[in-house]
N, C-alpha and C positions, 0 to 999 in steps of 0.2 A: 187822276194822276195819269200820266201821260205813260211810252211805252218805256220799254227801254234805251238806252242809246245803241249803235248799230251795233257798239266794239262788247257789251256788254252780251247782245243778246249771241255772239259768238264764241264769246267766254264761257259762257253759260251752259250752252249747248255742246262743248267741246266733251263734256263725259260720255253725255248721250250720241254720239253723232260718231269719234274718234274711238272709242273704246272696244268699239265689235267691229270697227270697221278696218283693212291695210292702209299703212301707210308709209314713206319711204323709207328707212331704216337711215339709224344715223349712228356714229360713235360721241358725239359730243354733249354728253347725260349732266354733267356737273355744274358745265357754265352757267355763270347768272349774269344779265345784262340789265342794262337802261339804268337810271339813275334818276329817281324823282324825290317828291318829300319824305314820301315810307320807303325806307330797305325792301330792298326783295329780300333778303337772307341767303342762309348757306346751308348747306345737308353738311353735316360732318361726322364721322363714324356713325352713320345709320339713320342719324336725327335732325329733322329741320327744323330748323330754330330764325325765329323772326322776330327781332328785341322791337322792334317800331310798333307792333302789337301784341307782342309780350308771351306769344305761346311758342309750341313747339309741337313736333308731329314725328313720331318712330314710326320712318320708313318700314314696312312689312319686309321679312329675310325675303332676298333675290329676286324682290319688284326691279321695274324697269322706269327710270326717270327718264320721264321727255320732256320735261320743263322748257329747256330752251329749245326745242325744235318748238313747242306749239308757241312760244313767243314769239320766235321769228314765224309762223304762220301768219301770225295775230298783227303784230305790229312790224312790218318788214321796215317801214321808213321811221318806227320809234316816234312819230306825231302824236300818238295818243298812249304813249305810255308811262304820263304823268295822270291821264285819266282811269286807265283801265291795268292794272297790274296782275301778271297771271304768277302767282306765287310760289304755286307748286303741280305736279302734274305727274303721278306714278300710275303704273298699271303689272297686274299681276303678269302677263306674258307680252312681250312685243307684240303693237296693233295688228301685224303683219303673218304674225304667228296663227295659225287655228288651231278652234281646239272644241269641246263640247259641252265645254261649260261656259257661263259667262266670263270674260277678260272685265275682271275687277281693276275696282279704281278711284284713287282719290283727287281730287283737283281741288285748290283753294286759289281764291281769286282777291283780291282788294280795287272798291272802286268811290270814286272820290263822289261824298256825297251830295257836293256843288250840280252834280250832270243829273240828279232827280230832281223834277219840280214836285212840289209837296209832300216830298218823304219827312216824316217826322220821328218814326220808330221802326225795329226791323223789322213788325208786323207788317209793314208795309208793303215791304219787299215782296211779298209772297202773292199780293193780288196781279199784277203783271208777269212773275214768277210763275205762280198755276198758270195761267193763260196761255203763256210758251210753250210749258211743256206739255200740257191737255193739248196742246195745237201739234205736236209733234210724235200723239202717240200713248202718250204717259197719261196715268189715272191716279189723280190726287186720292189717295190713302186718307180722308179726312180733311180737318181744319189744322192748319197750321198751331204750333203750340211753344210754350215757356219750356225750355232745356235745360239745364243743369251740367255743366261741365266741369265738377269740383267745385267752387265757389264761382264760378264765372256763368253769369245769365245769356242763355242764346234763345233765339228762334228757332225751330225745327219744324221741316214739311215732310212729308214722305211722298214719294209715288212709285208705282209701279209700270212694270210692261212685258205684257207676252211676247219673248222671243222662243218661235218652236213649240217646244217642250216645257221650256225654261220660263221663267219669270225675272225678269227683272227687278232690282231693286235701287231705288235713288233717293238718299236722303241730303235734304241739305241744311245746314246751321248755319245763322246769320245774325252778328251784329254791329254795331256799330260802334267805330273806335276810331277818335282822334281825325274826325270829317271824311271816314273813310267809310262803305259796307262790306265787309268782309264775311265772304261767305265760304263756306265748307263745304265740298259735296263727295258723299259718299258711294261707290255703288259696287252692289255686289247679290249673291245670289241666292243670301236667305238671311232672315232677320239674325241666326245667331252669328252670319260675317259679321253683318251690319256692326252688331254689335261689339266685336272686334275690332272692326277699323275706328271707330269714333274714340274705345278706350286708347287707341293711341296716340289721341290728342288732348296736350295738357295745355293749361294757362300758367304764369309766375304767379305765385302769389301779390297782388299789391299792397304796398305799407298801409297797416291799421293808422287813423289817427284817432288820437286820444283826450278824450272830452272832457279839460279842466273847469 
């Protein structure tokens, strides 16, 4: 399997790379642009909700959305953002802010399954995945694994990284929905955040069919 595409591996990297690191400061947290076959969605009192893949995600109290400044980072002429969709993008204090614990963070991403060659399942995801981020630092926590999110099946990787004192944590969930991979990425500064951010993401239930 080949690597990833350029816009991916930039997507990807945006938790790890942005999240400890300044950057410009904006007022414009709400906007959502571009318009391709999946919705981006909307945050509406607190919660983002994306019907084109059917979940939702309660914003943490007094996070910081920069959804649309890292889109416009990402895709400034919009060419590839029928491929590479950056869905969501919060962090516990402005990039720009310091502070002495890690600046938590969740980013979800959708990217159209057509741009991998021989992906078949989210497992997949994760062999070019480890390789990125083992190249940028990060230590895969093990072998990727089957998630559970209510009734909803994902992939899950963990890794870690020594910043300081600090440890690093990065999780991410990944499947695949409607020729899209959408992935999850969690990160924060001890398995029981960890743990906290992912419960705040739900899926809809989908309709039972019934076997006459």
């Amino acid at each position: 399997m080949g690597r990833f595409p350029g816009s991916v591996v930039v997507v990807l990297l945006a938790p790890v790379l942005w999240a400890q690191q300044p950057a410009p400061a904006s007022s414009k947290t709400q906007a959502r642009t571009k318009s391709s076959a999946a919705e981006i969605g909307a945050t509406s009192d607190g919660v983002y909700h994306n019907p084109s893949f059917g979940f939702s995600y309660k914003l943490p109290f007094g996070w910081v959305d920069r959804t649309r400044e890292m889109q416009d980072d990402l895709h400034p002429a919009s060419n590839d953002a029928a491929k590479a969709l950056l869905l969501l993008s919060v962090f516990e204090r402005p990039p720009q802010a310091t502070g002495d614990t890690i600046n938590s963070a969740v980013v979800i991403t959708a990217e159209r399954l057509s741009a991998y060659s021989g992906m078949k399942t989210a497992m997949d995801y994760f062999g070019p995945l480890t390789e990125l981020a083992t190249g940028k630092g990060l230590q895969a926590e093990g072998d990727p694994y089957e998630f559970s999110v209510g009734t909803t099946q994902l992939v899950r990787g963990d890794f870690t990284k020594a910043r300081g004192t600090l440890t690093m944590r990065q999780s991410s969930l990944v499947m695949l929905e409607k020729g899209y991979v959408v992935s999850f990425t969690f990160i924060g500064g001890s398995e029981d955040e960890m743990s906290e951010l992912i419960e705040k993401l739900s899926f809809a239930k989908k309709p039972s069919t019934a076997v006459r």
